[in-house]
C-alpha positions in Angstrom: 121.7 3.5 120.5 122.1 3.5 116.9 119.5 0.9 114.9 121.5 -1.0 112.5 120.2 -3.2 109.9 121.9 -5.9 107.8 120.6 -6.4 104.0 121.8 -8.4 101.1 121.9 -9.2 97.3 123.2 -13.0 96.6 121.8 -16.1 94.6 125.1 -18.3 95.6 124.8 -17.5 99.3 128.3 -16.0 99.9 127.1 -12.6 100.5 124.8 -14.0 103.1 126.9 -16.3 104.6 128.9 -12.8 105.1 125.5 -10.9 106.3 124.6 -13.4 108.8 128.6 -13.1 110.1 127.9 -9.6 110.7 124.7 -9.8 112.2 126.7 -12.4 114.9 129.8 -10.5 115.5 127.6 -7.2 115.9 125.2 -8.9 118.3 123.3 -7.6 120.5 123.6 -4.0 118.4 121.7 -6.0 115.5 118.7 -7.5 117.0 117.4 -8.4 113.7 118.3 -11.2 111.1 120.1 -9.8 107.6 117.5 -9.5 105.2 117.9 -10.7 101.4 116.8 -7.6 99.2 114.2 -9.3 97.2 112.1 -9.3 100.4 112.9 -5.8 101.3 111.1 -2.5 100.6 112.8 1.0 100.4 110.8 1.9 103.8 112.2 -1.3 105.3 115.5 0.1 104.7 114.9 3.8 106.1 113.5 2.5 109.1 117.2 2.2 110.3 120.1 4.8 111.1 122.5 2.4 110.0 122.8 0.0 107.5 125.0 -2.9 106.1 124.3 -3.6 102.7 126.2 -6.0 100.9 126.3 -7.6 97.0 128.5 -9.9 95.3 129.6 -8.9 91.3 128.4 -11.4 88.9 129.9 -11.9 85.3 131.3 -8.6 83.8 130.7 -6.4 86.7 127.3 -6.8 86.9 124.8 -6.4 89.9 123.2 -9.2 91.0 119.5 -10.0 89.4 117.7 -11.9 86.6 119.5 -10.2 83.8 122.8 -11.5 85.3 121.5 -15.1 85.3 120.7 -14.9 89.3 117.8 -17.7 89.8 115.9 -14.7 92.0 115.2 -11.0 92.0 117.7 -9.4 94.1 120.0 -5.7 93.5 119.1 -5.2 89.5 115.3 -5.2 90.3 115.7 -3.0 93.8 117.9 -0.5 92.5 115.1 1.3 90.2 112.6 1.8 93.7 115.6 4.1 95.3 114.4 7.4 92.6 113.1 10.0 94.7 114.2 8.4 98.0 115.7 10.0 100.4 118.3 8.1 102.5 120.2 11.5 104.2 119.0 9.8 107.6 120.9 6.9 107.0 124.6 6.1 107.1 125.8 3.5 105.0 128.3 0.6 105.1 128.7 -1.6 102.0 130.8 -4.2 101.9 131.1 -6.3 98.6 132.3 -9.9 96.8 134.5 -10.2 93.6 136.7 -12.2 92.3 139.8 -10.4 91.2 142.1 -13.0 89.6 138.7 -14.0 87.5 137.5 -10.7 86.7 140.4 -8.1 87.4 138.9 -5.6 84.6 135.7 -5.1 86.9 136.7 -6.8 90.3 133.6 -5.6 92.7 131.8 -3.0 90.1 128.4 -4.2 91.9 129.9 -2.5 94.8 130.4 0.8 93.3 127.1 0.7 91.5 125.5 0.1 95.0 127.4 3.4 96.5 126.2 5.4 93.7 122.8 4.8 94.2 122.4 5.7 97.6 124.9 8.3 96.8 122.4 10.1 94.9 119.6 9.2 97.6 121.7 11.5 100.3 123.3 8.6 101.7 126.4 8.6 104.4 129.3 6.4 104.3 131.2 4.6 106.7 133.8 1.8 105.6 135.5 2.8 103.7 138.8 0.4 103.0 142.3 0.0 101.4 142.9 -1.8 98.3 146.5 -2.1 98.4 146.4 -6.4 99.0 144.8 -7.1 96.3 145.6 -7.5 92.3 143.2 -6.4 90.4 143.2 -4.1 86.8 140.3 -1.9 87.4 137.1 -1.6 89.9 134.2 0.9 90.0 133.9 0.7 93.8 137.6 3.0 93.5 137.3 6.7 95.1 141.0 7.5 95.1 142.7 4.5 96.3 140.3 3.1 98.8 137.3 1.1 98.1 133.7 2.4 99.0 133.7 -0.3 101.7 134.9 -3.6 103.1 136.3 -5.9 100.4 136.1 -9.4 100.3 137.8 -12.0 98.0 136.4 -15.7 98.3 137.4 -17.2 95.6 141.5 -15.7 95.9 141.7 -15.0 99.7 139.0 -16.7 101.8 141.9 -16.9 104.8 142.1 -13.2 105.2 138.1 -12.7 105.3 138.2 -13.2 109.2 140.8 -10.6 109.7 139.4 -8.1 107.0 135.8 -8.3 108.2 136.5 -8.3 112.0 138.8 -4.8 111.5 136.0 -3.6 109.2 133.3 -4.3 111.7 135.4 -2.8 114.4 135.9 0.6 112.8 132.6 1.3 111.5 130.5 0.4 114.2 133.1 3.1 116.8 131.4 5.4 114.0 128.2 5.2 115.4 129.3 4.9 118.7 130.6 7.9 119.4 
């Protein structure tokens, strides 16, 4: 059985209110609790074969952390410990926050900044999602028309988060099931 690990950027708590969601409706596959990144090591993260990661997208598209205005450390300061790792062990589910009536010019860019970094670590990805039912003018988390994971609006669409994130969780975790 596959060892799945939840981690998370935030400084609201939205993105963990989402993590520990996941670590519920995955139970008993996740035996651990989500873990915010400021606490978390790169070796902490390679010790699973699959992980959640999930960050919401503060201001203008920005990553969550102190230079965004974030009261803790959280993506911004992690990111820069990933050079040289190797995460081609690992296969990877993100899942992000945005807001895209507020910020339709960069809706979830903290995502795709998160799936490039571990892209260039080796990474895997699972998740993968549609972006057809939402509005929005650009987004860096875009390959083709799907986002690099599970999409989740809060602020414009907090009644379709059960539905999006139950389908989501049901399709990547038949990935590493089979």
């Amino acid at each position: 059985m596959a060892k799945v690990g939840v981690f998370f950027g935030t400084d609201t708590g939205n993105t963990r209110k989402i993590a520990k969601q996941i670590a519920q409706q995955l139970a008993p596959v996740v035996t651990e609790k989500p873990v915010n990144i400021r606490n978390a090591s790169v070796e902490d993260l390679q010790a699973y074969d699959v992980l959640i990661i999930g960050t919401p997208t503060y201001g203008e598209g920005q990553l969550p952390g102190l230079e965004a205005g974030t009261s803790t450390e959280s993506w911004d300061e992690f990111l820069p410990t990933l050079a040289g790792a190797d995460f081609s062990a690992q296969t990877i589910a993100l899942y992000g926050l945005g807001d895209q009536i507020g910020y339709p010019g960069n809706f979830v860019d903290a995502l795709g900044i998160l799936y490039d970094a571990f892209a260039d670590c080796g990474a895997n990805f699972i998740g993968f999602t549609g972006s057809e039912s939402y509005a929005f003018q650009r987004s860096r988390a875009l390959v083709g028309e799907q986002f690099v994971g599970l999409v989740l609006d809060e602020d414009n669409q907090k009644e379709l988060t059960p539905t999006r994130l139950s389908d989501w969780l049901t399709a990547i975790s038949a990935a590493w099931s089979s």
